[in-house]
C-alpha positions as CSV (number, residue, x, y, z in Angstrom):
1,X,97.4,114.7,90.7
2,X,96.6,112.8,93.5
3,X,97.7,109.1,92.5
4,X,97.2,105.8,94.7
5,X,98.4,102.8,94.8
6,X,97.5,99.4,96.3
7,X,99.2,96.2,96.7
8,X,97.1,92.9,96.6
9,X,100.0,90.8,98.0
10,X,98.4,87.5,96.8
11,X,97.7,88.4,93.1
12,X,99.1,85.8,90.7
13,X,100.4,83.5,93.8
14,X,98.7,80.5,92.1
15,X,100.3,81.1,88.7
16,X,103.0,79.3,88.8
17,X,101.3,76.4,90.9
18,X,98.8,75.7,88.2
19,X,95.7,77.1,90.5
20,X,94.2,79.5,87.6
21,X,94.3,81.9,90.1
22,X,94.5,83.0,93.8
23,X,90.6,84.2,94.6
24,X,89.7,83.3,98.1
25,X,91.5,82.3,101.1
26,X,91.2,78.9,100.8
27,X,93.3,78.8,97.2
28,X,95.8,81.1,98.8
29,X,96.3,78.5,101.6
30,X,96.3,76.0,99.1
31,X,99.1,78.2,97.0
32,X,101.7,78.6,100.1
33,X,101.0,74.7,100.6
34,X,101.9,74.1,97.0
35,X,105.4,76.4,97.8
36,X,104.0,79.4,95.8
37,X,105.9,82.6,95.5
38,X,104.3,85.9,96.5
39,X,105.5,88.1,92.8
40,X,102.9,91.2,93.4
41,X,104.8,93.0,95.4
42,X,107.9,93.2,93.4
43,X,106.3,93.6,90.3
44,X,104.8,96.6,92.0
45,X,108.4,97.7,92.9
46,X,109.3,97.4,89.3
47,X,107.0,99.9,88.1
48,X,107.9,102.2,91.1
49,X,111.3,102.1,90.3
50,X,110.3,103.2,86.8
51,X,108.7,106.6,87.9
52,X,111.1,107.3,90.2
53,X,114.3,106.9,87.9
54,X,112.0,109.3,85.6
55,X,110.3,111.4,88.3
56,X,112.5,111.8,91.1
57,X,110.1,112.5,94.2
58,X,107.1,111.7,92.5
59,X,104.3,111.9,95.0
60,X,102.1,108.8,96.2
61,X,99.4,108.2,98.2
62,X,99.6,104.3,99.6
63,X,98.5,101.9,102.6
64,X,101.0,101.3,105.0
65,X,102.5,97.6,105.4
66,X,102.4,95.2,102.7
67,X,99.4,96.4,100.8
68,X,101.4,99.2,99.6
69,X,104.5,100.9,101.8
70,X,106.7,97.6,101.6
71,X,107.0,97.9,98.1
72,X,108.2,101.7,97.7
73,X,111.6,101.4,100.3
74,X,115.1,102.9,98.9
75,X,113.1,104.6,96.2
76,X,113.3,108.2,95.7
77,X,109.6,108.9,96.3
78,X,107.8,111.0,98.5
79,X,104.7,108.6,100.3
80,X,102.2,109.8,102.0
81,X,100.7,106.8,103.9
82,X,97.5,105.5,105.3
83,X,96.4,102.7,108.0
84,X,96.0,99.3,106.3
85,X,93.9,98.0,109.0
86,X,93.9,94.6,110.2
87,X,94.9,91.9,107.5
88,X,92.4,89.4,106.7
89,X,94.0,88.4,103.9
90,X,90.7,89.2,101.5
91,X,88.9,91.3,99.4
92,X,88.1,93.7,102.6
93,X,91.9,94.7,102.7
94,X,92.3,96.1,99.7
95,X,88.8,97.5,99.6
96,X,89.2,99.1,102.9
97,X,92.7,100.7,101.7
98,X,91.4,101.8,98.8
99,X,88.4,103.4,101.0
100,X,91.2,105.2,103.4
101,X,93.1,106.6,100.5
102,X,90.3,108.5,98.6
103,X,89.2,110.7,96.9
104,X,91.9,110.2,93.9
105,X,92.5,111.4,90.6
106,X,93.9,108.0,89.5
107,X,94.2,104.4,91.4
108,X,97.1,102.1,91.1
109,X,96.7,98.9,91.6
110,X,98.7,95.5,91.7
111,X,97.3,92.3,91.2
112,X,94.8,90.4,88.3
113,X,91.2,90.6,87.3
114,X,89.7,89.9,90.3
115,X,91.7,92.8,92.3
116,X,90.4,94.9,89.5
117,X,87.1,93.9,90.7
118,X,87.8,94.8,94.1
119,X,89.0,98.4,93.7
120,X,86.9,99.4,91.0
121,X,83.9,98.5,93.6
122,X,85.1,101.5,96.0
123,X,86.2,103.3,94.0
124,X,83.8,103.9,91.4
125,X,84.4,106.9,88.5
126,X,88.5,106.9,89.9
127,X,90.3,106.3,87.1
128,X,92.2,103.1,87.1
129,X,95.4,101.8,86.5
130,X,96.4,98.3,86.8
131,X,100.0,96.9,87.5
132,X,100.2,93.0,85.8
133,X,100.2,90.9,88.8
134,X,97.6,88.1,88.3
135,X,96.8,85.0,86.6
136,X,93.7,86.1,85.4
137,X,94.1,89.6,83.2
138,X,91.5,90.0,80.9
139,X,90.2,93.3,81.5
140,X,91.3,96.1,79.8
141,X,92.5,98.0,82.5
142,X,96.2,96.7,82.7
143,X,99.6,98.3,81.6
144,X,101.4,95.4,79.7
145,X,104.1,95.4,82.0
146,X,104.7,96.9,85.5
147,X,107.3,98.9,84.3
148,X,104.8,100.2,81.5
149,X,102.9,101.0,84.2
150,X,105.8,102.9,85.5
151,X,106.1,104.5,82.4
152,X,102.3,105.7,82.5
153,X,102.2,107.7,85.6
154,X,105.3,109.1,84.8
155,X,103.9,110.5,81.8
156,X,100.8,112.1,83.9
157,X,102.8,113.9,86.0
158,X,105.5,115.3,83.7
159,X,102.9,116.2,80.6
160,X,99.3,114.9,81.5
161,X,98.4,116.7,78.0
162,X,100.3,113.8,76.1
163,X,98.3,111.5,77.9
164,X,94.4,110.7,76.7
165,X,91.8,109.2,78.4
166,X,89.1,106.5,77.4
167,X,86.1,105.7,79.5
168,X,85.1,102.5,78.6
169,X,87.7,100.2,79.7
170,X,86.4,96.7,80.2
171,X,86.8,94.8,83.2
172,X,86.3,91.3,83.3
173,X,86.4,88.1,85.2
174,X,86.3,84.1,85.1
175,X,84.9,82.1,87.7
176,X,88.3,80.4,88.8
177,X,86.2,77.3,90.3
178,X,84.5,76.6,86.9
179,X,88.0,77.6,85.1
180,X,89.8,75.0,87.6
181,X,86.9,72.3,85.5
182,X,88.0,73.4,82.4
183,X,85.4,76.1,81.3
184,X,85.8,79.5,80.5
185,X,83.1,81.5,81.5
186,X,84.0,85.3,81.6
187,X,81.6,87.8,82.6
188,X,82.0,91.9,82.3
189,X,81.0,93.2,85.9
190,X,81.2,97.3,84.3
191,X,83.9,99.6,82.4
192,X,86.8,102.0,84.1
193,X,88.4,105.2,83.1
194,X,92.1,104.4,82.1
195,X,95.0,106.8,80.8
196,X,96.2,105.5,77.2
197,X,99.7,106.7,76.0
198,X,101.8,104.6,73.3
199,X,101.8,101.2,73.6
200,X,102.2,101.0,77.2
201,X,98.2,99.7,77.7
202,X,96.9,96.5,76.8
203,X,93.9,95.5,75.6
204,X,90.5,93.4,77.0
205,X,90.9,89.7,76.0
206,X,88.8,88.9,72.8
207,X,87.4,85.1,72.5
208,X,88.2,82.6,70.3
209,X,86.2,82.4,66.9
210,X,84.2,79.5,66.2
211,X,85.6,78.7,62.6
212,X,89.0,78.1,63.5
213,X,89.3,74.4,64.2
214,X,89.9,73.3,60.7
215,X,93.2,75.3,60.8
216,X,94.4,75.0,63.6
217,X,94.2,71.2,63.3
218,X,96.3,71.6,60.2
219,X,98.9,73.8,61.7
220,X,99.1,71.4,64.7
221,X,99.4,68.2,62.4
222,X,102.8,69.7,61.4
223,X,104.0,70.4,64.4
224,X,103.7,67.5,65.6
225,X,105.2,65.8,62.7
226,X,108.3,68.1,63.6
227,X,108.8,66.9,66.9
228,X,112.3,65.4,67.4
229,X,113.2,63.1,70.2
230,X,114.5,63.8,73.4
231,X,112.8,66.9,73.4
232,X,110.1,68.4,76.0
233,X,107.5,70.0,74.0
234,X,105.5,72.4,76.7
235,X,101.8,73.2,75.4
236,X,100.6,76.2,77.3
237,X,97.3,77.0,77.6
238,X,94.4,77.8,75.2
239,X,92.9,76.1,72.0
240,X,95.3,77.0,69.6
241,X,98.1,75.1,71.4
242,X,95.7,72.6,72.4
243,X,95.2,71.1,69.4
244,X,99.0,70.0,69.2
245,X,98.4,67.1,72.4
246,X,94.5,66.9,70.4
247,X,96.9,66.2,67.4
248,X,98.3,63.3,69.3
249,X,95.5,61.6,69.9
250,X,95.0,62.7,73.7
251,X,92.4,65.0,75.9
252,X,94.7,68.6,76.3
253,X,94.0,70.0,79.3
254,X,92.0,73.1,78.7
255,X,93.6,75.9,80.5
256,X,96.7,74.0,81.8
257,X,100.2,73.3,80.8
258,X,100.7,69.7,79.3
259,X,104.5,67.9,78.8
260,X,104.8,66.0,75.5
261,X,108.0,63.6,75.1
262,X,108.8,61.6,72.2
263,X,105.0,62.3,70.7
264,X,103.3,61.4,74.6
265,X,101.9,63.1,76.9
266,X,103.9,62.3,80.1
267,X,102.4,65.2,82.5
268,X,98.8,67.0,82.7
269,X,98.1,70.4,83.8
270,X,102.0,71.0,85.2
271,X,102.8,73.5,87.6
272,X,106.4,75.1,87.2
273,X,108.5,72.6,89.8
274,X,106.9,69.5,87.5
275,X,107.9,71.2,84.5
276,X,111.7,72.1,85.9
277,X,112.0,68.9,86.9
278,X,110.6,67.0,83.7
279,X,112.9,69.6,80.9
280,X,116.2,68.8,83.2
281,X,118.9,67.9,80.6
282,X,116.5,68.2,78.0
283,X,115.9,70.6,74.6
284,X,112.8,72.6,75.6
285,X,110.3,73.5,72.9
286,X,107.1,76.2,73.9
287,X,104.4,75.5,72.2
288,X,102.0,78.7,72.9
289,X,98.9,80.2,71.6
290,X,98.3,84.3,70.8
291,X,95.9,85.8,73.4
292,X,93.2,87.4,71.8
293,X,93.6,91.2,71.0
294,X,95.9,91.2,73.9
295,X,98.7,89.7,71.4
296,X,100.3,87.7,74.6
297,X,102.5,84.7,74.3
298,X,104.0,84.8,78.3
299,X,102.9,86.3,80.8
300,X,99.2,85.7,80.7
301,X,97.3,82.4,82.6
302,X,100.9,80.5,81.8
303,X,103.1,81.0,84.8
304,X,103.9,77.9,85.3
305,X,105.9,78.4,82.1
306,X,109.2,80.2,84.0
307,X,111.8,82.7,82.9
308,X,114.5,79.5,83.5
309,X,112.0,77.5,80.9
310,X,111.8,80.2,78.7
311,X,115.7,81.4,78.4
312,X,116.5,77.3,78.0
313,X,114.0,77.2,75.0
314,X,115.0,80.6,73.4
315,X,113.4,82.6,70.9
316,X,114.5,79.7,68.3
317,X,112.3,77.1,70.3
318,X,109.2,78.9,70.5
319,X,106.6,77.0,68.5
320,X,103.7,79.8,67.7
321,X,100.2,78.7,66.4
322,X,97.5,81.2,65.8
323,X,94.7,82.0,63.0
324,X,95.3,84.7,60.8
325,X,91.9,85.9,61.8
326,X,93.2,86.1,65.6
327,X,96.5,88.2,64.5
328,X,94.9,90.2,62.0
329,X,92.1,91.4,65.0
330,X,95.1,92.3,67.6
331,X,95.1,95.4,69.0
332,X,98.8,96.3,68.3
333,X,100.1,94.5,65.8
334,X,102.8,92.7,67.6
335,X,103.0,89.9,69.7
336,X,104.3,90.5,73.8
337,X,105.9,88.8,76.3
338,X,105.8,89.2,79.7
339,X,108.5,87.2,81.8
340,X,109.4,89.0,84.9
341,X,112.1,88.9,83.8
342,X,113.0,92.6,81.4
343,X,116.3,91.6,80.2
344,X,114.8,87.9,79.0
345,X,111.8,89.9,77.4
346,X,114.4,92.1,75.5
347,X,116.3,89.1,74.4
348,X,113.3,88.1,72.3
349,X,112.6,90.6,70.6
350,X,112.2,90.2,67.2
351,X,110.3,88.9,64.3
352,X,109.3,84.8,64.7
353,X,107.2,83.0,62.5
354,X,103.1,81.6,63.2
355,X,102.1,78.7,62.3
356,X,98.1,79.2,60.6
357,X,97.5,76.9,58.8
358,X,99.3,73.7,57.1
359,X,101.9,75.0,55.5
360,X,101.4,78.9,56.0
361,X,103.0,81.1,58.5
362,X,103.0,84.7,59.3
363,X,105.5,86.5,60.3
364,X,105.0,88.8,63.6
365,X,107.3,90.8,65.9
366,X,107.7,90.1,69.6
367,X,107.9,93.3,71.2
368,X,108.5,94.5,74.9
369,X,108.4,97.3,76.7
């Protein structure tokens, strides 16, 4: 097979910063102002180092430089690269390395929604494989993890037959700049063939259903009746943990992470340094919402949440709220996390309890791969 693979370098940059994204110069600019961490590239490594510790010598076909090249060095791969071109650092660079590398039997490619956008533009009836690097990933085009992703092309190339193929892989994408106001207005720009094995694919994000408030309002009543003091309860993004600071009496930020301390809301819309520096000599508590079908608790559109923030709060202070319409609908039924940080993901693994309701729970297994 010939298999690509391209880098967007900038992918999920404003993650962690609390931009909702990194489309467009101007946010990336605004990302490295904010001290933002480039984390596409290594992921990208990650899943690399997966094939080649299962397919020694694997071949690729990848741009030269940072858009691809960077990424694969001390690996046991063979690389056949291309010229990148000049760097704009846009949309052009990866459409123009995708252009160079063609024709291909499948496309690899690291970054979010909108770099799935990008490629599947060029590149159109390539199959497509996407390596989790963004802030944005609702389309159903993305391994769960990049070492899933690993996993994936490994599987093509030792026993393609095991693999299957579907055709009809969503890909999907928010306006950041409406996001960024609080509304979340997704649009489907066109479907992607993607190989399926296992559990190693996620799926497109489902919406919210409308009938959910009275629920969730219950559920978040408890928790915040639960709260102890002294304690930094982290809401992540979404409605269902939204209605814990709406439980409080106070305006949630929609798609942001809020601090609660002793039952107030002492930070809005938090990027990870504010939330370090508020949980120092603290007990961290993560209050998080399911993603829909996906069955995300980390990983996806909360960055800013850490793999420091997350190994302080442990499995035990993970505080889960979901309707049992929304877990029953998942596409696998288990819930994932997606750190960046393996060994943290494997530490918790297990069964945790959801909050649905007041006074019901289910119980549902974290998984990782």
């Amino acid at each position: 097979m010939r298999i690509g693979l391209v880098v967007n370098p900038f992918a999920g940059m404003g993650g962690a910063v609390g931009l909702k994204g990194t489309d467009g110069p101007d946010t990336v600019a605004e990302a490295r102002r904010r001290g933002a961490v480039a984390k596409a590239g290594p992921r990208a490594h990650q899943a690399l180092a997966r094939l080649a510790g299962r397919v020694p010598g694997a071949r690729l076909i990848l741009p030269e430089g940072p858009l691809g090249a960077d990424w694969a060095g001390g690996l046991d791969l063979t690389l056949e690269t291309v010229a990148s071109g000049a760097a704009t650092g846009t949309a052009r660079d990866t459409k123009d390395a995708v252009r160079a590398m063609m024709p291909l039997d499948l496309l690899v490619f690291a970054g979010g929604d909108g770099t799935a956008r990008d490629v599947a533009s060029v590149a159109e009836g390539t199959a497509l494989l996407g390596i989790p690097c963004g802030v944005k990933m609702h389309s159903g085009v993305f391994a769960v993890t990049p070492q899933s992703a690993g996993s994936m092309i490994a599987s093509l190339l030792e026993d393609p037959d095991r693999v299957r193929w579907i055709d009809d892989a969503e890909i999907m994408d928010i306006d950041e700049a409406a996001l960024r106001r609080g509304l979340l207005a997704p649009r489907l720009y066109g479907h992607a063939r993607i190989p399926v094995s296992r559990n190693l694919m996620q799926a497109a994000k489902g919406g919210p259903r409308l009938d959910a408030a009275q629920s969730l309002s219950s559920a978040a009543a408890e928790v915040v009746a639960g709260m102890e003091p002294e304690t930094i309860y982290i809401i992540g993004p979404g409605t269902s943990a939204a209605s814990v600071v709406r439980a409080l009496g106070q305006q949630a930020t929609p798609l942001g992470v809020d601090a609660v301390i002793d039952r107030k809301l002492v930070a809005r819309d938090c990027d990870a340094a504010t939330l370090d520096a508020l949980s120092e000599d603290r007990r961290v508590a993560l209050v998080l919402g399911v993603t829909g079908q996906q069955g995300f608790l980390l990983g996806r559109g909360n960055q800013q949440i850490g793999a420091g923030l997350i190994r302080k709060a442990g499995k035990d202070g993970l505080i889960i709220l979901a309707t049992e319409d929304k877990l029953t609908a998942l596409a696998k039924p288990h819930l994932l996390v997606d750190s960046g940080d393996p060994d943290l993901d494997r530490a918790l693994e297990g069964f945790v309890r959801v909050s649905t309701g007041a006074n019901r729970q289910m119980l549902m297994r974290i998984a990782s791969c």
